[in-house]
C-alpha positions in Angstrom: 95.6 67.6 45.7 97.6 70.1 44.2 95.6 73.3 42.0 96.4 72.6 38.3 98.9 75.0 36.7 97.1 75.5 33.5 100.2 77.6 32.2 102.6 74.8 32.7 103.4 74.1 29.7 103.8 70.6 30.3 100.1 70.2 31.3 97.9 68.5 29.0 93.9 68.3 28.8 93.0 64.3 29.3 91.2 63.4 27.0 87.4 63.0 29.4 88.2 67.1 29.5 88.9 67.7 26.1 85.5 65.6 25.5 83.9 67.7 27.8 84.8 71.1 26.5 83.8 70.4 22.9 80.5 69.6 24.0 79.7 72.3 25.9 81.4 74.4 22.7 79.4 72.6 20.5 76.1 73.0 22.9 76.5 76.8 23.3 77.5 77.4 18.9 74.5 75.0 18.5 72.2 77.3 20.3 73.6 80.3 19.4 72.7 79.2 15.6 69.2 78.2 16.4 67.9 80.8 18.5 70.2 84.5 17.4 67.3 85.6 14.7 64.0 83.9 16.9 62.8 87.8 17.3 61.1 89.0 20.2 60.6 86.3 22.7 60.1 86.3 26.8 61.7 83.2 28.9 58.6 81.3 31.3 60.2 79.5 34.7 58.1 77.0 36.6 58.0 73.6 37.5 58.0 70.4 35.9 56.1 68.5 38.0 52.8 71.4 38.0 49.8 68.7 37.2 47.3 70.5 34.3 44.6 71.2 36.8 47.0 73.5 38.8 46.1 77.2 38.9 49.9 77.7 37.5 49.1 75.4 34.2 46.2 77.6 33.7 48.0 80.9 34.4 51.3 79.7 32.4 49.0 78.3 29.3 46.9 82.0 29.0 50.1 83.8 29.2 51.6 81.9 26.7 48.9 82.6 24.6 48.2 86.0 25.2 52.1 86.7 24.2 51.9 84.7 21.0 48.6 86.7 20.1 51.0 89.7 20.4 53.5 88.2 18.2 56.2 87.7 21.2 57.7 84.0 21.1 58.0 81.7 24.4 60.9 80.5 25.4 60.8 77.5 28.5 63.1 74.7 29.7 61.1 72.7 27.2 59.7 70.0 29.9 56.3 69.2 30.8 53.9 71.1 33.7 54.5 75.2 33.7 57.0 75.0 31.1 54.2 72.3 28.9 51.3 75.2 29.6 53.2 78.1 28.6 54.6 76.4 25.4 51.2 74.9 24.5 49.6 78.2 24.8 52.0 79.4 22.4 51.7 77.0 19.8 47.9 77.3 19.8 47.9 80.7 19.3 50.3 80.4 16.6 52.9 81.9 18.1 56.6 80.6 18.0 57.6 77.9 21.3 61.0 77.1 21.9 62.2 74.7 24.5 65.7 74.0 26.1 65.3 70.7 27.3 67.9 69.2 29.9 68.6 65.5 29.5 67.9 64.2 32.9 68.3 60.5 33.8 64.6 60.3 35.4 63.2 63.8 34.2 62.5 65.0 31.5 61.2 64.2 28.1 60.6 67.3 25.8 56.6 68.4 25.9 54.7 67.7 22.7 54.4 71.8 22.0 57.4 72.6 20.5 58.2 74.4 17.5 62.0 74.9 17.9 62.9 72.3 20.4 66.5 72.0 21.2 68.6 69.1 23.7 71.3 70.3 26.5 73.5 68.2 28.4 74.7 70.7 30.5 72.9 73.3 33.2 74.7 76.2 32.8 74.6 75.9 28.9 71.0 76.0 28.2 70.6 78.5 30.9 72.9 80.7 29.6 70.6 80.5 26.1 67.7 80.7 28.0 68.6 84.0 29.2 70.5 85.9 26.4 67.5 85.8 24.0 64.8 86.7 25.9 63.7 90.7 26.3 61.6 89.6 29.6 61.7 86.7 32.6 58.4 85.1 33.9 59.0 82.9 37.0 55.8 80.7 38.3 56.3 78.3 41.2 59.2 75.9 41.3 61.8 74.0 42.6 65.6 74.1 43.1 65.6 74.9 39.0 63.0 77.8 39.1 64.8 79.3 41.7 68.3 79.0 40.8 67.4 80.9 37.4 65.8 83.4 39.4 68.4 84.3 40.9 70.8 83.5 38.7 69.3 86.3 37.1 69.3 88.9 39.5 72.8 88.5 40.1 73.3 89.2 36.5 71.5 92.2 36.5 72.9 93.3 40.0 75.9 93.3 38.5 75.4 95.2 35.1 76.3 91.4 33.2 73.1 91.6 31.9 71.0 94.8 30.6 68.2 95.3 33.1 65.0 93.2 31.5 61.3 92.4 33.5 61.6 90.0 35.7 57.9 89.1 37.0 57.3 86.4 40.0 53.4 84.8 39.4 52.4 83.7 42.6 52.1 86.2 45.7 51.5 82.9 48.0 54.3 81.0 46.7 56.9 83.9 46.8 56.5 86.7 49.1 58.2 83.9 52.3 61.0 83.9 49.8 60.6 87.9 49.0 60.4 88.8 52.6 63.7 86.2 53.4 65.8 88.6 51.1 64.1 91.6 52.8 64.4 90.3 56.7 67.8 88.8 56.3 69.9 89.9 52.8 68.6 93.4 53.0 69.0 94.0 56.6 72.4 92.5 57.1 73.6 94.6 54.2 74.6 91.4 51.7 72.4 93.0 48.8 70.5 96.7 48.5 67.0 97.3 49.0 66.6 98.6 45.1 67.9 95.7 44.0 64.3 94.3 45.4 63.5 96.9 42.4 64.6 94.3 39.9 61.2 92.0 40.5 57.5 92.6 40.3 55.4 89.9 42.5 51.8 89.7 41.1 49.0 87.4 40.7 47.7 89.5 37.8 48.3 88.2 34.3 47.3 91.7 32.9 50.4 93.0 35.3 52.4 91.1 33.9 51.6 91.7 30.5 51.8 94.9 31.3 55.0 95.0 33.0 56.5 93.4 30.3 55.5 96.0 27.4 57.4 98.4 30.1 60.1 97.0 28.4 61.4 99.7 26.0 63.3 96.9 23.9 60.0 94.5 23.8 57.5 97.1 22.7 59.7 98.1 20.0 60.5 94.9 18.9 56.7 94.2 18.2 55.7 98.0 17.4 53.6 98.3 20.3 51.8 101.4 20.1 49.6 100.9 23.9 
């Protein structure tokens, strides 16, 4: 199969790609619209399938309630387990609690803690919104999702695409295998640096990560933190 030439001017879109590309356009101005004046607001990772009694649900559910309580909104993928804690701590608190949901064929239905909820059909779209608004990245335990957006976002800010922001693993157990895979292999073989290990804080610590997050010059502005 032959690349297209996509300056032949005798190549035309069909019309399944022209479909295609004006959803995604219509996906990312939809978001765009919804979420450009949400304020400050920091984006929570984790799994999906994280039952209630998990220590993550717990963890996820006080931060999202501690941040609301500080008037910071939470941003998740908008699905149930970590993502369902942290936006439920959110919306009891009073605070604002987006979610992106994906539209998965099995998984998943929007959690019931909403207060901006907003469909994707496509990955890369709602990632793309779940990163550009948010002033700080929380990442509990997870699956291939979690830790695609971790390190989507590390490449990002690797690479200067993205303003260096907090980006805060919850779960020593959990991540330091994954930590000391970069270290062991990616670090010694010289495929990324050892500051960029600079980029992430690994804690168990809610107040860490509270407090790693007000490091933020841009977050404690935002919400005239004076601590």
């Amino acid at each position: 199969m032959s690349p297209i030439d996509f300056v032949d001017p005798q190549y035309h879109f069909s019309d399944d790609e022209r479909q295609r590309l004006d959803r995604i356009e219509a996906e990312l101005e939809h978001g765009i619209r919804e979420l450009q004046s949400i304020g400050p607001a920091v984006t929570v990772f984790g799994s999906a399938r994280s039952s209630v009694q998990s220590w993550e649900y717990v963890s996820a559910y006080a931060l999202g309630k501690t941040l609301a309580e500080r008037g910071i909104g939470v941003i998740t993928g908008g699905g149930p387990g970590v993502m369902e804690a942290a936006n439920r701590g959110a919306l009891e608190a009073g605070g604002l609690s987006v979610g992106l949901n994906i539209t998965l064929p099995k998984e998943q239905q929007p959690n019931p803690y909403l207060s901006m909820g907003l469909e994707f059909r496509y990955f890369f779209t709602r990632k793309f919104l779940l990163i550009r608004y948010a002033l700080g990245f929380v990442a509990f335990p997870g699956g291939f999702g979690t830790t695609d957006e971790l390190f989507e976002l590390l490449t990002l800010m690797q690479t200067g695409k993205l303003d260096k922001r907090p980006i805060i693993l919850v779960g020593t157990e959990f991540f330091d295998p994954l930590l000391q895979f970069v270290r062991d292999q990616m670090v010694r073989q010289h495929y990324v640096g050892p500051l960029d290990l600079d980029l992430i804080t690994l804690t168990d610590d809610l107040d860490e990560v509270i407090t790693r997050l007000f490091c933020c010059p841009r977050l404690s502005k935002a919400v005239g933190d004076n601590s």
